[in-house]
BALOBA-1460 file (C-alpha; in Angstrom, 3 decimals):
// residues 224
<rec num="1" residu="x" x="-1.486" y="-72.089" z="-36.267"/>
<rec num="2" residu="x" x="1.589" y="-70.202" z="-37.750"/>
<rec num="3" residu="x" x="-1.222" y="-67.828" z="-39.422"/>
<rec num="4" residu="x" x="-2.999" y="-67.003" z="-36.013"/>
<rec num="5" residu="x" x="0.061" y="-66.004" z="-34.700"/>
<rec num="6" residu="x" x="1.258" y="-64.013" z="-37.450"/>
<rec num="7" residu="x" x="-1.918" y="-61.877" z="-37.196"/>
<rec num="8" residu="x" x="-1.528" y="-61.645" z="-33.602"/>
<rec num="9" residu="x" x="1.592" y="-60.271" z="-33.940"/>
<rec num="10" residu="x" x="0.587" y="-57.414" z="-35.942"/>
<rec num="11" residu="x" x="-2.662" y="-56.901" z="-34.813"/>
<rec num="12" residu="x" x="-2.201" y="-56.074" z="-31.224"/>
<rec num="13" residu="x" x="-0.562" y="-53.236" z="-31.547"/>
<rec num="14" residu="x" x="-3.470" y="-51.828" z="-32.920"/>
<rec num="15" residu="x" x="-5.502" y="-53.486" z="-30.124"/>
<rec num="16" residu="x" x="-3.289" y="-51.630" z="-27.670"/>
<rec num="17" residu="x" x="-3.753" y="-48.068" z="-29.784"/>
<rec num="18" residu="x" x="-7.456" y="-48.000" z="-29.715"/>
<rec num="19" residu="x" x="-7.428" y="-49.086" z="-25.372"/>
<rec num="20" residu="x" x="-5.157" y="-46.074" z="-25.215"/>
<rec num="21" residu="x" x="-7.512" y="-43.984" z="-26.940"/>
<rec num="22" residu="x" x="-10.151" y="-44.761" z="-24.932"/>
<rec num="23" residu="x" x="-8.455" y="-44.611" z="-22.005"/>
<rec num="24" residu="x" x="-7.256" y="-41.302" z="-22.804"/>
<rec num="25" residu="x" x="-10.945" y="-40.050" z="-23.585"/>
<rec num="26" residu="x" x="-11.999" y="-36.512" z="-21.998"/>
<rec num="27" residu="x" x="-14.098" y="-37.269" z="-19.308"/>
<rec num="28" residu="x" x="-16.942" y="-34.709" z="-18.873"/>
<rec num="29" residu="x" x="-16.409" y="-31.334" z="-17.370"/>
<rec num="30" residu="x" x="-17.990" y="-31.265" z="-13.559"/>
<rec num="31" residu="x" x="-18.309" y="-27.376" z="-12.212"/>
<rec num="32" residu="x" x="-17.150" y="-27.602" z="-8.699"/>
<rec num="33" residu="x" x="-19.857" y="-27.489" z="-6.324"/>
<rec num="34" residu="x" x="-21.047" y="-23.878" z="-4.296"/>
<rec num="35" residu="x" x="-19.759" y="-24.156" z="-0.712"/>
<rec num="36" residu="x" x="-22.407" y="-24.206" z="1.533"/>
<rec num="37" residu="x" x="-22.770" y="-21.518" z="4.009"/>
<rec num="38" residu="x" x="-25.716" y="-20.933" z="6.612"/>
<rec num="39" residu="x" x="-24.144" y="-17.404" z="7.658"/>
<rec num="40" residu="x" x="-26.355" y="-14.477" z="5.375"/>
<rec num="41" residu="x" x="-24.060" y="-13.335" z="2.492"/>
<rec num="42" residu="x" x="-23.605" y="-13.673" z="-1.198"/>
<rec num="43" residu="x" x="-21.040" y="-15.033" z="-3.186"/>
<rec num="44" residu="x" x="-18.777" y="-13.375" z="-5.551"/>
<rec num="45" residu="x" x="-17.213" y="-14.874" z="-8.479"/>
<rec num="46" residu="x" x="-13.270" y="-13.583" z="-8.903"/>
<rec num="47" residu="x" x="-12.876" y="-11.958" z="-12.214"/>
<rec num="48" residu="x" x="-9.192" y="-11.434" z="-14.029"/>
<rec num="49" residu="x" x="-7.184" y="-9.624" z="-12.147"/>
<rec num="50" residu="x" x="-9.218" y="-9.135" z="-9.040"/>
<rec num="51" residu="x" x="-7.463" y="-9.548" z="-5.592"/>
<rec num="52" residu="x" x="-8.977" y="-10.526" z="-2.172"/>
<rec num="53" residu="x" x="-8.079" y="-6.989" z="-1.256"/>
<rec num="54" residu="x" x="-10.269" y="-5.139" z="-4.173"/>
<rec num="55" residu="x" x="-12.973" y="-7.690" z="-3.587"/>
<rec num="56" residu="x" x="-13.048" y="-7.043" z="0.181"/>
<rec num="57" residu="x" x="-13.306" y="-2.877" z="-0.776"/>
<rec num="58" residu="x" x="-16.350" y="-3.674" z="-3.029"/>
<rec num="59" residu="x" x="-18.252" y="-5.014" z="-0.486"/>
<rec num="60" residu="x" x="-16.953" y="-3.261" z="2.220"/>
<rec num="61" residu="x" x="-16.273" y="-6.417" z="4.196"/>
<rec num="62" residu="x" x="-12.824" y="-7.130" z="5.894"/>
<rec num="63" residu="x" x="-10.466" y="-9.006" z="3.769"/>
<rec num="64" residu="x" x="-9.188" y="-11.434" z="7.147"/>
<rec num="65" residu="x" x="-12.886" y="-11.723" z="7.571"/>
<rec num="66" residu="x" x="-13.296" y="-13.142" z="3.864"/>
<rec num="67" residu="x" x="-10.453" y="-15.409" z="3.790"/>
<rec num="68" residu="x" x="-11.390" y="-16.971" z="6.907"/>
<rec num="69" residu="x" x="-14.816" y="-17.772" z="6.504"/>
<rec num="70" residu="x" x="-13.216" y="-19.263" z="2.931"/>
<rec num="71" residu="x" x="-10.988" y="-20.647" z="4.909"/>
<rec num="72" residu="x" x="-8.479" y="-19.249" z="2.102"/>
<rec num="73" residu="x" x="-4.871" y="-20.548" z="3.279"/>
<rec num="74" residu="x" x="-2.034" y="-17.713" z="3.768"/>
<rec num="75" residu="x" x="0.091" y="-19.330" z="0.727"/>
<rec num="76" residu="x" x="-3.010" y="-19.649" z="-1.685"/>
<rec num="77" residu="x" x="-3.971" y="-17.022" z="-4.337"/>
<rec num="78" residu="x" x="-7.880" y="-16.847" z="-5.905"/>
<rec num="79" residu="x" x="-8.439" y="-17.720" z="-9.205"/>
<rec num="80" residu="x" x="-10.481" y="-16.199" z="-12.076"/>
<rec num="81" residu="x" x="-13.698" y="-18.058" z="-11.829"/>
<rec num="82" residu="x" x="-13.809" y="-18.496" z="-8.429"/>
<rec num="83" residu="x" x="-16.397" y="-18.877" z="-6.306"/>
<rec num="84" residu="x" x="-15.917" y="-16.531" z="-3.009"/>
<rec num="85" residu="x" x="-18.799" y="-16.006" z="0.101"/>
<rec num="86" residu="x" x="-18.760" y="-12.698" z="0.909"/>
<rec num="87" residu="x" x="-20.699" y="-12.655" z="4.576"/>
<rec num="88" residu="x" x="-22.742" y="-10.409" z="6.142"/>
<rec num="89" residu="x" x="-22.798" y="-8.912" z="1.876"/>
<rec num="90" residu="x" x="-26.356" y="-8.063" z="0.551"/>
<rec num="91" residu="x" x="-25.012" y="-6.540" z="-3.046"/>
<rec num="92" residu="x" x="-21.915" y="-4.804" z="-4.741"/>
<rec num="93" residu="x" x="-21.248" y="-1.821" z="-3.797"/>
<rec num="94" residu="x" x="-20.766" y="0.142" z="-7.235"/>
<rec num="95" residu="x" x="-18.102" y="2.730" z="-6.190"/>
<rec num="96" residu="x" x="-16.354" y="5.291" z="-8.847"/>
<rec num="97" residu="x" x="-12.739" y="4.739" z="-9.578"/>
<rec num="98" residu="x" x="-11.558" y="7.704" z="-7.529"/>
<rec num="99" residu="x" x="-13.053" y="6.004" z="-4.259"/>
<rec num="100" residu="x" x="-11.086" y="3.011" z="-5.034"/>
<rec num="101" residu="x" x="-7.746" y="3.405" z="-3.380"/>
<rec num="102" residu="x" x="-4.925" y="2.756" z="-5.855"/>
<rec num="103" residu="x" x="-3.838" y="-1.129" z="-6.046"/>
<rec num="104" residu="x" x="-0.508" y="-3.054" z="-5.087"/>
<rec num="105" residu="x" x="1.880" y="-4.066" z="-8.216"/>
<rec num="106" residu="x" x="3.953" y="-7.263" z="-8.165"/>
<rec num="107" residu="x" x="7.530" y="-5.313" z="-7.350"/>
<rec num="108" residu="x" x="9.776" y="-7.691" z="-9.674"/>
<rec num="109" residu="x" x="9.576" y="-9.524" z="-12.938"/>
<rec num="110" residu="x" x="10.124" y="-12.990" z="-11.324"/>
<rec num="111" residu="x" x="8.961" y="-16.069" z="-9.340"/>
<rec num="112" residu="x" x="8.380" y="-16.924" z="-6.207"/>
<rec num="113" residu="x" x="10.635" y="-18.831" z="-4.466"/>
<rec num="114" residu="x" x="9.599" y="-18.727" z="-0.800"/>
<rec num="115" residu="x" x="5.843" y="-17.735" z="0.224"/>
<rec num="116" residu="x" x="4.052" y="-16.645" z="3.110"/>
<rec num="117" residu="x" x="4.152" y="-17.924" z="5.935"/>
<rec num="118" residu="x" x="6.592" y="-20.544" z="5.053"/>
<rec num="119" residu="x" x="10.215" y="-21.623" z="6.392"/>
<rec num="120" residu="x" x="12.788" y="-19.725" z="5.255"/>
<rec num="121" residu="x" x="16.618" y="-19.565" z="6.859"/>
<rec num="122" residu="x" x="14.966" y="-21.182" z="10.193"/>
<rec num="123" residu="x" x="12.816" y="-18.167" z="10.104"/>
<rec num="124" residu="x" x="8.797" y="-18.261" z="9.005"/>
<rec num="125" residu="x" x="8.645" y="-15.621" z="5.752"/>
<rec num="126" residu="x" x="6.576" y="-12.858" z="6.434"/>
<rec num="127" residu="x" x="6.335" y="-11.832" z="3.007"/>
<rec num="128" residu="x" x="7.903" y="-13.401" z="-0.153"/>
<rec num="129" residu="x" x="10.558" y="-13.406" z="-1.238"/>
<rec num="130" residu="x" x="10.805" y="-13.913" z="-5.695"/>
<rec num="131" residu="x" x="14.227" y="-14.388" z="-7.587"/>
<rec num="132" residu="x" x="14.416" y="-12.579" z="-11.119"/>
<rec num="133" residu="x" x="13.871" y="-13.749" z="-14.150"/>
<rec num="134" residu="x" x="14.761" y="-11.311" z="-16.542"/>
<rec num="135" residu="x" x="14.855" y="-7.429" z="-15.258"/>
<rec num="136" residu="x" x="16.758" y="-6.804" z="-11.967"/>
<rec num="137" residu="x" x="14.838" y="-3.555" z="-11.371"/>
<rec num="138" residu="x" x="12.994" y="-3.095" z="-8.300"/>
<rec num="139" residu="x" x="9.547" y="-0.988" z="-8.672"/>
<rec num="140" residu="x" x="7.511" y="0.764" z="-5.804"/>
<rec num="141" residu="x" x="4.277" y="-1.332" z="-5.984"/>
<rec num="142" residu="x" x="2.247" y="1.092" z="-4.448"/>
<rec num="143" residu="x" x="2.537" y="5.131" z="-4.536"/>
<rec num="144" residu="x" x="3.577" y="6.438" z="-1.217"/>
<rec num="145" residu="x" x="6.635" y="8.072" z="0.600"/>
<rec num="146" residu="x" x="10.147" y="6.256" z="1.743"/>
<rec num="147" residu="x" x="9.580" y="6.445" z="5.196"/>
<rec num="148" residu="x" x="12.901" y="3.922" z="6.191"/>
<rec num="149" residu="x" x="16.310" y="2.976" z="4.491"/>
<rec num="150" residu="x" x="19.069" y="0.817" z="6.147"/>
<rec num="151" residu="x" x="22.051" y="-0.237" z="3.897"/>
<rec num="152" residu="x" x="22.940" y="-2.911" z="6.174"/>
<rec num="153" residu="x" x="19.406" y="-3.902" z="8.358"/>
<rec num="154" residu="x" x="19.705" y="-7.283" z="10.232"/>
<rec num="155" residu="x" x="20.055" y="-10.021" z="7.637"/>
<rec num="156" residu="x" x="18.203" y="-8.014" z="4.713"/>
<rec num="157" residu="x" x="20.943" y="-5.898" z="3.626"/>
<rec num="158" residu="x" x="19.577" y="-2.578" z="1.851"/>
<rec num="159" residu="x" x="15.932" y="-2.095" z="2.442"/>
<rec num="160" residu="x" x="13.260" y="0.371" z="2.022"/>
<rec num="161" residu="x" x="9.973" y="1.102" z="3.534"/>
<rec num="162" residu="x" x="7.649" y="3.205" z="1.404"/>
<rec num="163" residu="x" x="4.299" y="4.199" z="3.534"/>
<rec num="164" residu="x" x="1.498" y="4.945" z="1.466"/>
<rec num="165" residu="x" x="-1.043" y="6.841" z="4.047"/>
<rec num="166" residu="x" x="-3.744" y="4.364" z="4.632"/>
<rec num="167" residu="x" x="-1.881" y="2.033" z="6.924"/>
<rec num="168" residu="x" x="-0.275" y="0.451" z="4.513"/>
<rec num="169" residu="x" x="3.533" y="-0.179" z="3.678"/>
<rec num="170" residu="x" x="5.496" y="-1.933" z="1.558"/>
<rec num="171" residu="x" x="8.845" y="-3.499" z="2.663"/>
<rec num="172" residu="x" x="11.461" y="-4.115" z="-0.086"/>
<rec num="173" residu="x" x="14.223" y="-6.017" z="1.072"/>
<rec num="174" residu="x" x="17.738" y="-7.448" z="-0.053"/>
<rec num="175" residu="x" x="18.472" y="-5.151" z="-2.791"/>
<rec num="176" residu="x" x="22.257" y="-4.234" z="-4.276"/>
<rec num="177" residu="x" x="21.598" y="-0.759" z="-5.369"/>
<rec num="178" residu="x" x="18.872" y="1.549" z="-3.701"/>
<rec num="179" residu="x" x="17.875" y="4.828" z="-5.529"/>
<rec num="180" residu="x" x="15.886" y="6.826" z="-3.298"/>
<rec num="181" residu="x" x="16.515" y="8.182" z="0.218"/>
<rec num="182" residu="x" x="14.498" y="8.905" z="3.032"/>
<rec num="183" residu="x" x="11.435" y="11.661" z="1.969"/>
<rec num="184" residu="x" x="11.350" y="10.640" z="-1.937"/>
<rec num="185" residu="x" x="7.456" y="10.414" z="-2.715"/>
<rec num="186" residu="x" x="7.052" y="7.618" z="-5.587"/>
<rec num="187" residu="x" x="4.646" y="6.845" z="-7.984"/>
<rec num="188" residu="x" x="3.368" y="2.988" z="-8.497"/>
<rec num="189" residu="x" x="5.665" y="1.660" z="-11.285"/>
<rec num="190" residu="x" x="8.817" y="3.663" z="-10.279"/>
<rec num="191" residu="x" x="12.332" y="1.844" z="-9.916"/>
<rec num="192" residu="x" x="13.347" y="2.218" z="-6.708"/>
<rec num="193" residu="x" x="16.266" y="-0.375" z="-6.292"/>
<rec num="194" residu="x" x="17.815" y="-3.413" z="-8.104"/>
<rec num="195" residu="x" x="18.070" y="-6.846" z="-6.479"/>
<rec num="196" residu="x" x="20.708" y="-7.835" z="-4.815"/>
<rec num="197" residu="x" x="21.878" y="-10.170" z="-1.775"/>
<rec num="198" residu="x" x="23.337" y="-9.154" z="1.758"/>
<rec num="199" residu="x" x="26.634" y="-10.290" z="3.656"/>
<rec num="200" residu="x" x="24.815" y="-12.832" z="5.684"/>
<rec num="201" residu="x" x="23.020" y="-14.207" z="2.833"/>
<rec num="202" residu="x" x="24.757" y="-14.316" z="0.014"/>
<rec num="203" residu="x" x="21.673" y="-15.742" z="-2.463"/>
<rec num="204" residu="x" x="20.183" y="-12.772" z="-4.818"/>
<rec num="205" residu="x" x="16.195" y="-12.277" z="-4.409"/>
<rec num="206" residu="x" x="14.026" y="-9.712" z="-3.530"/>
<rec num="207" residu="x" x="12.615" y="-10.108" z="-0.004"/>
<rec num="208" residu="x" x="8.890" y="-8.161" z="-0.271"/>
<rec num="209" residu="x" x="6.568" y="-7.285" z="2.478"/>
<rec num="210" residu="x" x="3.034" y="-5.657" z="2.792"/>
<rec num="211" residu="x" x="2.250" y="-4.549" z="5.775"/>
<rec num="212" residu="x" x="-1.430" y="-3.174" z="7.600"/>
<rec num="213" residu="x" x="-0.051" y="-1.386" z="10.585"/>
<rec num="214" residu="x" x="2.701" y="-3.242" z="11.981"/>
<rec num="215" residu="x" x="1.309" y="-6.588" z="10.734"/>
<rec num="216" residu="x" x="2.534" y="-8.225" z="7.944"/>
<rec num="217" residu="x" x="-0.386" y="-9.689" z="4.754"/>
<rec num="218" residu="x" x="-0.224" y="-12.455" z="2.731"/>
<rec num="219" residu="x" x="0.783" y="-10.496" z="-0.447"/>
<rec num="220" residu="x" x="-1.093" y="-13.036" z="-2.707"/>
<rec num="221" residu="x" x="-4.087" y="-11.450" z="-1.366"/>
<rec num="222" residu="x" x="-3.492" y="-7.827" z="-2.673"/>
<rec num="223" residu="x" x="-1.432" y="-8.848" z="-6.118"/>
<rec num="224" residu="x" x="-2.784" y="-9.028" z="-9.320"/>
């Protein structure tokens, strides 16, 4: 009896290794299934790097058009991979690079700490807003030319509007140092503030809008 028990007691933990290992066996990889539309189209699948916004200009179909028949939430960015229905789409529209207007850059090295559309100070964010992780620089996503500059507007402190001619703008709010004024016409890439915080909110981050018109995007949608 005393023998039984002695190799008991050193042969379940070896039991209980090999039911871990199976339990911890990779199950097999399922591709997630096509979504099913009845609408004519064609789907696209999202390569690295592409944004709802370039994906939109291939086809020539309208981005708010794509992400709602997706039904794409406004806090949710695509993924390489991805499966997208592009409707009303026959084929790709293979356009040079000089008909392809020039792309939005993600303004700050940093994360996002509030997203579209979501709560922010009482108020729903109609951009995001990203704290830094390393660089404070601020960088003009998009060529265009400062069209606005308040050092003091509402509860963003410093902020700058660059318009880049296509009904587009970019809003860059909450910064501590600006370095362009009203008139400046910036390239993509070019540091245009550093981050900062404002007297009625004293937390540093970068508070970023794109806008089509007057009407603010989901920014996920046109960065990288």
């Amino acid at each position: 009896m005393f023998k039984h028990k002695f190799l008991l007691f050193y042969l379940l933990p070896t039991i209980y290794y090999l039911l871990f290992l199976i339990g911890c066996a990779t199950a097999p990889y399922i591709a997630p299934s096509k979504p099913q539309f009845t609408m004519p189209g064609i789907y696209h699948r999202v390569e690295k790097g592409q944004t709802l916004w370039r994906i939109s200009k291939i086809y020539n179909v309208d981005l708010d058009e794509i992400a709602r028949t997706n039904r794409i939430p406004d806090a949710t960015s695509i993924e390489p991979g991805q499966l997208i229905f592009i409707p009303s789409a026959q084929k790709k529209q293979y356009l040079s690079k000089q008909t392809f207007a020039e792309g939005f850059s993600w303004p700050l090295k940093g994360r996002v700490i509030t997203s579209f559309g979501q709560t922010f100070n009482d108020m729903i964010n109609k951009g995001i807003n990203m704290q830094r992780v390393r660089s404070e620089e601020v960088i003009a996503s998009r060529s265009g030319k400062v069209t606005f500059y308040d050092s003091n507007f509402e509860n963003f402190g410093k902020t700058i509007i660059i318009d880049h001619g296509d009904g587009f703008s970019t809003v860059y709010a909450k910064n501590s140092e600006v370095f362009v004024k009203i008139g400046d016409y910036v390239q993509r890439g070019t540091v245009i503030a550093k981050v900062g915080s404002s007297d009625r909110d004293k937390n540093t981050y970068l508070h970023f809008e794109i806008r089509k018109g007057h009407i603010p995007q989901n920014p996920y949608f046109y960065l990288p």
